[in-house]
TIRO-2110 file (N, C-alpha, C; in Angstrom, 1 decimal):
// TIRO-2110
-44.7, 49.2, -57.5, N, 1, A
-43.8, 48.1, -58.0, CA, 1, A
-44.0, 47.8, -59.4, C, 1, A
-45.4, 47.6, -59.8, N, 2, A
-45.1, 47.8, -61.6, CA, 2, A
-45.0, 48.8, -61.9, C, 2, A
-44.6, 49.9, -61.6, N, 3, A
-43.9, 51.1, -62.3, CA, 3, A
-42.8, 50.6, -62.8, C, 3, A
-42.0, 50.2, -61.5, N, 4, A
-40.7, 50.1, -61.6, CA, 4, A
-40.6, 48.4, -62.8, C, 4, A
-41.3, 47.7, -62.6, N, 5, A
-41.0, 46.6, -63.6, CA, 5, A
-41.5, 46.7, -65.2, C, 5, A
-42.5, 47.4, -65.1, N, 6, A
-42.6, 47.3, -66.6, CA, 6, A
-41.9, 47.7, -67.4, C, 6, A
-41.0, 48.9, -67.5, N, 7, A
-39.9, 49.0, -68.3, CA, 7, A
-39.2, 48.3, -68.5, C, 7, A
-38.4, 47.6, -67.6, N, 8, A
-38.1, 46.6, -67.9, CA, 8, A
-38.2, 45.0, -68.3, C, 8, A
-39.5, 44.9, -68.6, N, 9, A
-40.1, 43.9, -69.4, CA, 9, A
-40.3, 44.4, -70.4, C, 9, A
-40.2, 45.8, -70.9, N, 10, A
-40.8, 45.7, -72.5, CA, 10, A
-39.7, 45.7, -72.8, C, 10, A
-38.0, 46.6, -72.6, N, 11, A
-37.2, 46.1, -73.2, CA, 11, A
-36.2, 45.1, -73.5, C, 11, A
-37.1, 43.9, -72.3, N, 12, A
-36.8, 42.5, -72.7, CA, 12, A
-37.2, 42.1, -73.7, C, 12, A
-38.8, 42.5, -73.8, N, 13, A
-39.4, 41.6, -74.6, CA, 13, A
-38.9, 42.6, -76.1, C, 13, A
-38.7, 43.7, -76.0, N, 14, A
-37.6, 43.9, -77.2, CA, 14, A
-36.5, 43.7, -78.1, C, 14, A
-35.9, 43.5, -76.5, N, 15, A
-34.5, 43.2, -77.0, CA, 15, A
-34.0, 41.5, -77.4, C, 15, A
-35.2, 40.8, -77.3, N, 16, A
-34.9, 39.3, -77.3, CA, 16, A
-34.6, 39.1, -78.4, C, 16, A
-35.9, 39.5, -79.6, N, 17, A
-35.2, 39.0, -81.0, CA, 17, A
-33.3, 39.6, -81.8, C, 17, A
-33.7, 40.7, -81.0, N, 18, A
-32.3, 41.3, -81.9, CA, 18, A
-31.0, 40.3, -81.0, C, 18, A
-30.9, 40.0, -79.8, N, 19, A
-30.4, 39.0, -79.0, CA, 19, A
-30.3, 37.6, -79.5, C, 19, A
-31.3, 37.4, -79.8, N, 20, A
-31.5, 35.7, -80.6, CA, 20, A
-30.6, 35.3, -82.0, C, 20, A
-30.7, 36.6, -82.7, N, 21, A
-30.4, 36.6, -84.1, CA, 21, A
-29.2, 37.3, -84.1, C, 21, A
-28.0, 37.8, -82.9, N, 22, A
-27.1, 38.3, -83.1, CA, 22, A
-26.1, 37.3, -82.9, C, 22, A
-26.1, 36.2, -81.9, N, 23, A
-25.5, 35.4, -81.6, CA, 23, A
-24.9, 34.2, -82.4, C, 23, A
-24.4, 33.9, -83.4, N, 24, A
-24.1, 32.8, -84.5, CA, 24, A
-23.6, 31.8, -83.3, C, 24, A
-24.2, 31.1, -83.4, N, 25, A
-24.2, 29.7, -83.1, CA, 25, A
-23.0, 28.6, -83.2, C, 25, A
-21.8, 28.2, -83.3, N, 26, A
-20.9, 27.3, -84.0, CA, 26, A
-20.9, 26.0, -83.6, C, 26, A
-21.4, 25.1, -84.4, N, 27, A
-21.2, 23.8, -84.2, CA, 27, A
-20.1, 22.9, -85.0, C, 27, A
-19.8, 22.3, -83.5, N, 28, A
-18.6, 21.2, -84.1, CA, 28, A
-19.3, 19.8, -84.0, C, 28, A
-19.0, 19.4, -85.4, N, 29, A
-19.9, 18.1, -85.1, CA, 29, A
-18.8, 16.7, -84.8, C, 29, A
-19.6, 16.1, -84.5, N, 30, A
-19.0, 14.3, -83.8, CA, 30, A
-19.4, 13.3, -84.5, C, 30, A
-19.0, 12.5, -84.5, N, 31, A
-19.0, 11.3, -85.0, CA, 31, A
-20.0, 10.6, -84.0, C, 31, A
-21.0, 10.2, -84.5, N, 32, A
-22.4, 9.1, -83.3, CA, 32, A
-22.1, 8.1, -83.5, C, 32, A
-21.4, 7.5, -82.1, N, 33, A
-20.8, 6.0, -82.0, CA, 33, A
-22.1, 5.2, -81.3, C, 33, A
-22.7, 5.7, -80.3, N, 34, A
-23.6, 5.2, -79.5, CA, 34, A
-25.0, 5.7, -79.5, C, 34, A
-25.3, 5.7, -81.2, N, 35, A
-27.3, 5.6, -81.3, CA, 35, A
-27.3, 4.7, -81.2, C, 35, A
-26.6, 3.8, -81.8, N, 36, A
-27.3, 1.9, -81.7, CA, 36, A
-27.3, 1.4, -80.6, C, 36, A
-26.6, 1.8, -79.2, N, 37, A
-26.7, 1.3, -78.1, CA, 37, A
-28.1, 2.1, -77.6, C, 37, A
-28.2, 3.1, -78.0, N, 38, A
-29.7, 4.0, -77.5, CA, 38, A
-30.8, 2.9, -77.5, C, 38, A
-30.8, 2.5, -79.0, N, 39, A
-32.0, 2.2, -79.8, CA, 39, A
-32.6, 1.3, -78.6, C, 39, A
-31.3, 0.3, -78.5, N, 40, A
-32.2, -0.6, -78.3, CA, 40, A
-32.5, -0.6, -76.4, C, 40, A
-32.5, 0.3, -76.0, N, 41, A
-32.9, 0.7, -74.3, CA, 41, A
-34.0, 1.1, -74.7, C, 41, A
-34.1, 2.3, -75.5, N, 42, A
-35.7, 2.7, -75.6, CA, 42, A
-36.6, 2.0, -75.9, C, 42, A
-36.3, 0.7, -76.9, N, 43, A
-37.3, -0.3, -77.3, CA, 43, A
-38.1, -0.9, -76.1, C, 43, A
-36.9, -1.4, -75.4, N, 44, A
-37.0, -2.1, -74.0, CA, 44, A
-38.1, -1.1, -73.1, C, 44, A
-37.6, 0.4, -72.9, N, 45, A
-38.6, 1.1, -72.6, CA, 45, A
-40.1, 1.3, -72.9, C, 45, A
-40.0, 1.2, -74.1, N, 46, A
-41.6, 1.0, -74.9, CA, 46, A
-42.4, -0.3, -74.4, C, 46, A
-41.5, -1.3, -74.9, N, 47, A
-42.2, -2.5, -74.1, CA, 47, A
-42.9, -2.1, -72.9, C, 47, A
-42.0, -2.2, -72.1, N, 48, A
-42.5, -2.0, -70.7, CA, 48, A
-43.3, -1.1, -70.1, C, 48, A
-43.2, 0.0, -70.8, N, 49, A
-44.5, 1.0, -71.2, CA, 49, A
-45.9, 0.6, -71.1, C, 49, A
-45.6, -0.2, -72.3, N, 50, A
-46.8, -1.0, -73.1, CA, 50, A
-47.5, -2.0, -72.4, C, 50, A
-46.8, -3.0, -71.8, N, 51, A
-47.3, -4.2, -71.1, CA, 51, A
-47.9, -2.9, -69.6, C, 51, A
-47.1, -1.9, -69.1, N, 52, A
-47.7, -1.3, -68.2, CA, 52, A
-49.3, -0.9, -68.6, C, 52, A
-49.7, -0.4, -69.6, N, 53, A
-50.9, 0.1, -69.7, CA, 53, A
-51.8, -0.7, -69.8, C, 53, A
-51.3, -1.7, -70.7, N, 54, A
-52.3, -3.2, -70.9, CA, 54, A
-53.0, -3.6, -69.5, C, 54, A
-51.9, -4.0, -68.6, N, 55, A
-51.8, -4.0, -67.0, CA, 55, A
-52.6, -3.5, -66.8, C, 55, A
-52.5, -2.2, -66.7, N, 56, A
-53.5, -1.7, -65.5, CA, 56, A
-55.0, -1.7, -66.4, C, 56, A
-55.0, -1.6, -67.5, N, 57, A
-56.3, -1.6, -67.9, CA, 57, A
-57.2, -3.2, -67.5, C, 57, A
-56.4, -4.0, -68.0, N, 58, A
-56.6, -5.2, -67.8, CA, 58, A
-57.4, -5.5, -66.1, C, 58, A
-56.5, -4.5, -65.2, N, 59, A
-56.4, -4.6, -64.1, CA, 59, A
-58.0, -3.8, -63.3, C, 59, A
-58.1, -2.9, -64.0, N, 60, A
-59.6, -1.6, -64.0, CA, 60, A
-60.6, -2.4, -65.1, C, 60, A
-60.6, -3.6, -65.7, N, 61, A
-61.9, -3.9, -66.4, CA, 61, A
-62.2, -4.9, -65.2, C, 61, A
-61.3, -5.3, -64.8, N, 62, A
-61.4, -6.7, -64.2, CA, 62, A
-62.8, -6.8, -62.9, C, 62, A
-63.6, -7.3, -63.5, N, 63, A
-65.2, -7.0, -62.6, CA, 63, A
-65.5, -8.5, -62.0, C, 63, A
-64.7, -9.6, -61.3, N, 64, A
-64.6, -10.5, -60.6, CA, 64, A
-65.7, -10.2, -59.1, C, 64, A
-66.2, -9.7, -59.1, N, 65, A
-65.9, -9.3, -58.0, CA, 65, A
-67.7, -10.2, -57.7, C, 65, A
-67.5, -11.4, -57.0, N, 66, A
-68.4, -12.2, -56.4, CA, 66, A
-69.2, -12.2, -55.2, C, 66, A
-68.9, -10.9, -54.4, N, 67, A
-69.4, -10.2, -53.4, CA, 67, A
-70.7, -9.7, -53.7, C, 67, A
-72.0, -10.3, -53.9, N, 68, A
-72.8, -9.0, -54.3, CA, 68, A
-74.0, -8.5, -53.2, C, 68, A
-73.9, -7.3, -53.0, N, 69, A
-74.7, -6.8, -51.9, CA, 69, A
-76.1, -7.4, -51.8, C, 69, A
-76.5, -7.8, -50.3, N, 70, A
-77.7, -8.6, -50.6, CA, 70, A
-78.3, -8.1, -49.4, C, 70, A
-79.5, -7.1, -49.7, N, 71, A
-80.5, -6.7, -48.7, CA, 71, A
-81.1, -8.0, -47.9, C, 71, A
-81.4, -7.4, -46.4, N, 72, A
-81.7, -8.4, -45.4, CA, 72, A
-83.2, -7.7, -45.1, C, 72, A
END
């Protein structure tokens, strides 16, 4: 079975760059009406991110704990 595959992985991995660099690309560009609606979701996102991690750290320091084991 790798008999049969390795030939054709080397002239994959051959043929990729002349493949990559043959293909011209054309872009038509647009007019960006809606980054400023982006911006401000992801902010929102960050936030909530944020206060997440605080959380749980907050939440894993938190050593209340008034239980203490007491030999009999």
């Amino acid at each position: 079975m790798k008999k049969f595959i390795l030939p054709f992985a080397a002239v994959a991995m051959a043929a990729t760059p002349v493949v990559a660099t043959a293909a011209d690309a054309q872009r038509s560009s647009q007019p960006v009406e809606e980054s400023a609606e982006l911006a401000g979701s992801s902010l929102i996102i960050a936030a909530l991110a944020a206060a997440a991690v605080i959380a749980g750290i907050i939440v894993a320091a938190d050593d209340d704990d008034d239980d203490f084991p007491v030999s009999a």
